[in-house]
MIMAR-919652 format. One record per residue (C-alpha): x negated, y negated, z. Coordinates in steps of 0.5 Angstrom, whole numbers, padded with zeros to 4 digits, always signed. Example, Ala and Ser with C-alpha at 12.3 -4.5 7.8 and 13.67 -1.06 7.14 Angstrom:
! MIMAR-919652
-0025+0009+0016
-0027+0002+0014
! end
This chain:
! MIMAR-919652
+0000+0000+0000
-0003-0007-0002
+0000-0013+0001
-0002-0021-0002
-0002-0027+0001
-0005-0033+0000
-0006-0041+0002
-0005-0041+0009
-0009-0047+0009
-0011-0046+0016
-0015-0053+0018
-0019-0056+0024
-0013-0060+0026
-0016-0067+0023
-0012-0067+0017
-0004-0065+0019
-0003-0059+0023
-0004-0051+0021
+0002-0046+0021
+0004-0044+0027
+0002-0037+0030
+0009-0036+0031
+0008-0034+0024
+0003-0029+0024
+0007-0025+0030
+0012-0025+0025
+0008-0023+0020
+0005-0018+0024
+0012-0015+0026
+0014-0014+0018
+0008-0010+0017
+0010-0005+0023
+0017-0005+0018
+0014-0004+0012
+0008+0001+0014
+0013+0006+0017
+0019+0005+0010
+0012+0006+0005
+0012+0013+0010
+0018+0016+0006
+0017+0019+0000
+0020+0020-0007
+0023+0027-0004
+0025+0023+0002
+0021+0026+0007
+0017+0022+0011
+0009+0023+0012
+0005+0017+0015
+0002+0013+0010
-0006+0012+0012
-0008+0006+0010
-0006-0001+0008
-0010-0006+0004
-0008-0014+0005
-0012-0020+0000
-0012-0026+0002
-0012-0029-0004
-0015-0037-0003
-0013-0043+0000
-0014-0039+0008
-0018-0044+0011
-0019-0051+0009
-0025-0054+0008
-0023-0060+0004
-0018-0063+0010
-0023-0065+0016
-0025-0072+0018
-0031-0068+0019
-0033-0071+0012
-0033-0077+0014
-0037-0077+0022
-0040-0071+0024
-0038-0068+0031
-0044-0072+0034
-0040-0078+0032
-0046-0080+0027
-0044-0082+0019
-0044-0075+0016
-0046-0078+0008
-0045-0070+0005
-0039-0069+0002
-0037-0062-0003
-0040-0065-0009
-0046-0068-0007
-0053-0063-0007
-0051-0057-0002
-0058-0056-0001
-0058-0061+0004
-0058-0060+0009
-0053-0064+0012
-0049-0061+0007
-0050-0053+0011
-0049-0057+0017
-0042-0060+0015
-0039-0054+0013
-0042-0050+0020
-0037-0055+0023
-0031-0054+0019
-0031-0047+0019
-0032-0047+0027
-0027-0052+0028
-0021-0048+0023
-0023-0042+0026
-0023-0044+0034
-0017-0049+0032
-0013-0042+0030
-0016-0039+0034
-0009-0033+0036
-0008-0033+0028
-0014-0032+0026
-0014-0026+0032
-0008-0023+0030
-0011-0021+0023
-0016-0018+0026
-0012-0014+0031
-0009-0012+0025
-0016-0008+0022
-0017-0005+0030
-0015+0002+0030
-0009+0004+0033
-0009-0003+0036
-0001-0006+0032
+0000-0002+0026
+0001+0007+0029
+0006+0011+0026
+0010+0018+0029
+0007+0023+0026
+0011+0028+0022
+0015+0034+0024
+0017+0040+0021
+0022+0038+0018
+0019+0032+0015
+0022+0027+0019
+0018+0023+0024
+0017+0026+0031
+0022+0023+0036
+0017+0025+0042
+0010+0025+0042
+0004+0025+0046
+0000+0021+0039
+0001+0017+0034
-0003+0016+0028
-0006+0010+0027
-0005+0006+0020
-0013+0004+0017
-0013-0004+0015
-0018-0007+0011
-0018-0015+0009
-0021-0018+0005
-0022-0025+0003
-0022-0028-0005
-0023-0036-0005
-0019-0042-0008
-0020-0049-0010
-0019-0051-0002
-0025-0046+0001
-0028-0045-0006
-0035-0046-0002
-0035-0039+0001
-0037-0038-0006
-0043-0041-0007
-0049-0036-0009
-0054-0038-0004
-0056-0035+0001
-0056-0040+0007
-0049-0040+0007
-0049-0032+0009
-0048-0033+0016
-0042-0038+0015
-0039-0032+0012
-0041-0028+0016
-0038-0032+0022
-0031-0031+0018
-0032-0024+0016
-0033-0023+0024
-0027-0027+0027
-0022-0024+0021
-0025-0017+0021
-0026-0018+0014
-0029-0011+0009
-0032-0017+0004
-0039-0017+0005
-0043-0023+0007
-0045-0025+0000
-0041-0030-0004
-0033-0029-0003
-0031-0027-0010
-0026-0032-0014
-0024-0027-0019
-0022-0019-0017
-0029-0018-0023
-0033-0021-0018
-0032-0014-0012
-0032-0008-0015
-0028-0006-0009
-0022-0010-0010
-0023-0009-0018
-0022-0003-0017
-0016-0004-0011
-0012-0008-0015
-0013-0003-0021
-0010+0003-0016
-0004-0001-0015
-0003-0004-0023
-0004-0012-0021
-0008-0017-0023
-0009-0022-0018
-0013-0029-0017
-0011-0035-0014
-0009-0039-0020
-0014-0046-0019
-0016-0044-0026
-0011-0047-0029
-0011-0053-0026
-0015-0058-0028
-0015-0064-0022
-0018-0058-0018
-0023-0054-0023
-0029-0057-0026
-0027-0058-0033
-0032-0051-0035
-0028-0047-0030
-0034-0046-0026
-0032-0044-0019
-0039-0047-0015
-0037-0053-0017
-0033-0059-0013
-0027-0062-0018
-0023-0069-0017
-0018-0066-0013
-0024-0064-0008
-0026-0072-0008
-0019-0075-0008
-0017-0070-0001
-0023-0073+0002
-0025-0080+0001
-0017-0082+0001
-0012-0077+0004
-0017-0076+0009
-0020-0084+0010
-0013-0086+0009
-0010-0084+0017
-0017-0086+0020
-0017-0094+0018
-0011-0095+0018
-0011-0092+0025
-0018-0095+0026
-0015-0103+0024
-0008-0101+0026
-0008-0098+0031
-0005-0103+0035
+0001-0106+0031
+0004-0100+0028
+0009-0095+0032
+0006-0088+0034
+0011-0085+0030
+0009-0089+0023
+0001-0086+0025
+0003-0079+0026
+0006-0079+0019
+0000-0082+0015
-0004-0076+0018
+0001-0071+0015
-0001-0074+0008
-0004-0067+0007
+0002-0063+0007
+0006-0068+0002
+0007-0064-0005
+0004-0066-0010
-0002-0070-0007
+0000-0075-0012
+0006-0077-0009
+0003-0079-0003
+0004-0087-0004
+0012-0084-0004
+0011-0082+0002
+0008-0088+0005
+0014-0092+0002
+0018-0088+0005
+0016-0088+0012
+0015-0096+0011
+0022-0095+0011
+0024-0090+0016
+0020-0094+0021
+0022-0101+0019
+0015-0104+0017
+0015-0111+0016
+0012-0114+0010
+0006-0116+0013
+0004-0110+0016
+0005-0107+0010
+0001-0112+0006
-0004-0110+0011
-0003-0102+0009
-0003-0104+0002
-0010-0107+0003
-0012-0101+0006
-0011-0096+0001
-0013-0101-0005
-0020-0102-0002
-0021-0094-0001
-0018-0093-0008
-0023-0098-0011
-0029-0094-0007
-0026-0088-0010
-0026-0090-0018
-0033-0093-0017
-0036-0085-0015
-0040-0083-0019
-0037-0077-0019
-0030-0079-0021
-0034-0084-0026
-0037-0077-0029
-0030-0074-0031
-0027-0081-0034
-0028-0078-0041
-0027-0083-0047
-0022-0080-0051
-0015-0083-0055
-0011-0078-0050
-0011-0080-0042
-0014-0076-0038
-0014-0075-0030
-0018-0081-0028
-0013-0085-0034
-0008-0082-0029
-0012-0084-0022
-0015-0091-0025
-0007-0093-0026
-0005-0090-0019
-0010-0095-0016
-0013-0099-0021
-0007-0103-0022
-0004-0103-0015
-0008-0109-0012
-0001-0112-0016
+0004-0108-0013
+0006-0106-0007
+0008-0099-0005
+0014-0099-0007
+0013-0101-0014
+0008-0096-0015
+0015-0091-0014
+0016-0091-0021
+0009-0090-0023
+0007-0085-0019
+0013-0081-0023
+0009-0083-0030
+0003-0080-0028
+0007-0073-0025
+0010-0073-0030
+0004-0074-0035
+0000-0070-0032
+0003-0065-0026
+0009-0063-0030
+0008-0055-0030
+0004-0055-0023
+0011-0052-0019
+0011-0045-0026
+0004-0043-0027
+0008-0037-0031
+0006-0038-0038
-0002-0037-0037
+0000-0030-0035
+0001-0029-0041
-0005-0031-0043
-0009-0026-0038
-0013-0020-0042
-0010-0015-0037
-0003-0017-0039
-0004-0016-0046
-0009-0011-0046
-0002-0007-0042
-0007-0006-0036
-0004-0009-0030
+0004-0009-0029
+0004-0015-0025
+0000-0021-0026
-0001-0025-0019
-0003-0032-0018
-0003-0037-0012
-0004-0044-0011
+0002-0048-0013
+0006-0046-0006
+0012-0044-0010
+0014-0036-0010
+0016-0034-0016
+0018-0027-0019
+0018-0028-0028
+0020-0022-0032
+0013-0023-0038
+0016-0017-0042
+0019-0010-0043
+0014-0005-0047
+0019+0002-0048
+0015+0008-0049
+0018+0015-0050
+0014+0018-0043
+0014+0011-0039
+0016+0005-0040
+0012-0001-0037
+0016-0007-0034
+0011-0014-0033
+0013-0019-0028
+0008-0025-0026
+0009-0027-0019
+0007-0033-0014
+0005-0030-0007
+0007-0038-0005
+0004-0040+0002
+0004-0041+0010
+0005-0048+0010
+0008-0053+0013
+0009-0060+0008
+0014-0064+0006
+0017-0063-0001
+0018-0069-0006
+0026-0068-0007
+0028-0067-0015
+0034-0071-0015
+0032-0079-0016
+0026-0079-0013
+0025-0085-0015
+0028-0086-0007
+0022-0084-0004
+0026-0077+0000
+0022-0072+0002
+0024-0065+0005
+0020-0062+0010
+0020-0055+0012
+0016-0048+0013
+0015-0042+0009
+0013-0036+0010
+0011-0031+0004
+0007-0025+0002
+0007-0019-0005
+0008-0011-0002
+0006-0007-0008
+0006+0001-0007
+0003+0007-0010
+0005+0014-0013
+0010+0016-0008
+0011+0010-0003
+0017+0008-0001
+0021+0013-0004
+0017+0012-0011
+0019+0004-0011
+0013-0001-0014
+0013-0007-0011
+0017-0013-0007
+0018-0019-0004
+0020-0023+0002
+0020-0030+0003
+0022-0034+0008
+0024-0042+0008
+0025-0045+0016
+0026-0051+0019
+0027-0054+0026
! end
């Protein structure tokens, strides 16, 4: 049995908060279900299953959002970002804190997962009886092998990196997640371990994360050890924007209107970010002043933004518009505007150039192993929007195979840009948890795959 989850976006609480651990117990007890239901065959007899393979398909832990790209522990400047030499030292010394940090942040998540690859520790079944039922009475129970393993995203692609003065970082995680990955670079594709190549293949899936297709989090050669804009625009404006504003303004906005600028992190999609703070302008009755003032704010981080060299070096000279085109209208204009005349803008620019991030659905049908027939199911992650999508039905006079594209969504907590008039600025916010079952041979009385997501709120 193969289990896929993927951007739980665990943070060091920095940034907007992690999914609480409430959600791991939850996601614990629905794996004692599922392990005990795949123990029943396709004759309807029960025999326990004898181990249960989990992938953390990308985004687990958050490295981009943590203010510790800005101010080291220590409180000294920290002058190391993700596109800057990683050979510096400092660059080591910042991913060192982050990772700690996440991981002591959460700390219950993060050792209930292990638990999970403890033997006999949560996951133990009836054995069977003679009639092939499960024992009602029994001295011992046998206990369900888990093995873990971690592939990376555009939000933790820094696991990646090949060099081995990362190893005792990924070692730390392996240790706290009870990891089977190895201490070498986590892969970003299933081709890069020949374990989980060789698992997802067992199972008929494709899997990876899905920031291939994304070109704001991507380099624009597709290589996974480089940093993308999206990495530049999380640290130097999602990140700063809270931390000034609080800085300058700690004492003339209300509590309520600080804590919402730190969740800028989970507003979807980052670009709509002016939306969101136009809309709690509103909500927290700001007055023109104080709002000019914001706006100033976030019109001085924005010029520091366009003027990186990094962000320089994407700006492509070209007829066609390209994200930094996109980016330099979100802020390059903006020192004329107020937040709330960016509304209409800021729609211009999803629409330009987010309009397919809620579907990722078409590029499965570009995917070798849907076209070569090879994997049944092609997964992705990263757009935290869980999907199920019929791709084709080939007919054959032995076994016909049905090809689905699925999104394993996310562990999250954000607020979600409505659909209808957003031009209003309404943001819904809720939690959702999500994760993929896939079966084989006779599990599950011979069935093949499902799915459960679940949408709270409180």
């Amino acid at each position: 049995m193969l289990v896929i989850i993927s951007d739980l976006h665990l943070t060091d609480g920095t940034c907007g908060q992690s999914i609480s651990a409430a959600a791991f117990r939850l996601f614990v007890e629905r794996l004692k279900e599922l392990v005990l239901r795949a123990s029943y065959r396709t004759d309807g007899s029960y025999r326990p299953i004898e181990e249960v393979d989990l992938i953390l398909l990308g985004d687990i832990l958050d490295v981009q959002h943590s203010t510790l790209w800005l101010k080291h522990k220590d409180k000294t400047e920290n002058h190391a970002r993700p596109w800057t030499d990683r050979k510096d030292p400092e660059f080591l010394r910042s991913l060192q804190e982050i990772t700690t940090d996440i991981l002591s942040n959460n700390a219950e998540a993060v050792s209930l997962l292990k638990s999970l690859t403890i033997p006999g520790a949560f996951l133990n079944l009836p054995p069977a009886n003679r009639r092939g039922e499960p024992a009602k009475v029994t001295l011992r129970h046998v206990p369900v092998k888990v093995s873990i393993y971690y592939m990376v995203g555009n939000h933790d692609w820094v696991y990646h990196l090949p060099e081995s003065d990362f190893d005792p970082i990924r070692r730390q995680i392996i240790d706290a997640l009870g990891l089977s990955n190895r201490p070498g670079p986590f892969p970003h594709q299933a081709k890069e371990s020949p374990e989980i190549d060789d698992l997802l293949k067992q199972h008929g899936v494709y899997a990876q994360h899905g920031d291939l297709y994304d070109n704001f989090n991507i380099s624009e050669d597709k290589d996974r050890d480089k940093a993308a804009l999206g990495d530049a625009f999380a640290v130097e404006v999602i990140n700063k924007f809270p931390v000034r504003v609080e800085e300058e303004m700690k004492d003339e906005l209300p509590p309520e209107m600080l804590t919402a600028l730190h969740e800028l992190v989970n507003v979807r999609p980052a670009l709509a970010t002016p939306l969101w703070i136009s809309s709690q302008l509103r909500r927290n009755n700001i007055s023109e002043p104080l709002q000019r003032k914001l706006k100033s704010i976030w019109d001085e981080l924005g010029k520091d933004f366009l003027e990186l060299d990094f962000v320089r070096a994407h700006d492509k000279k070209q007829l066609k518009p390209d994200i930094v085109d996109g980016l330099k209208a979100l802020f390059g204009l903006t020192d004329v505007l107020s937040f709330k005349t960016l509304d209409s803008l800021v729609l211009w620019i999803r629409k330009r150039f987010w309009s397919d991030e809620l579907t990722l659905s078409q590029h499965a049908l570009k995917e070798e192993a849907f076209l070569n027939h090879r994997a049944q199911f092609i997964v992705y992650g990263h757009s935290h929007h869980h999907e199920v999508v019929p791709l084709d039905f080939i007919p054959d006079t032995k076994e016909s195979i049905s090809q689905m594209y699925m999104n394993s969504g996310t562990w999250h907590t954000y607020f979600d840009l409505a659909v209808h008039k957003p031009e209003e600025q309404k943001f819904i916010p809720y939690q959702v948890l999500t994760y993929l079952t896939f079966y084989k041979q006779d599990e599950h009385r011979g069935r093949c795959f499902e799915t459960w997501s679940s949408s709270f709120a409180e």
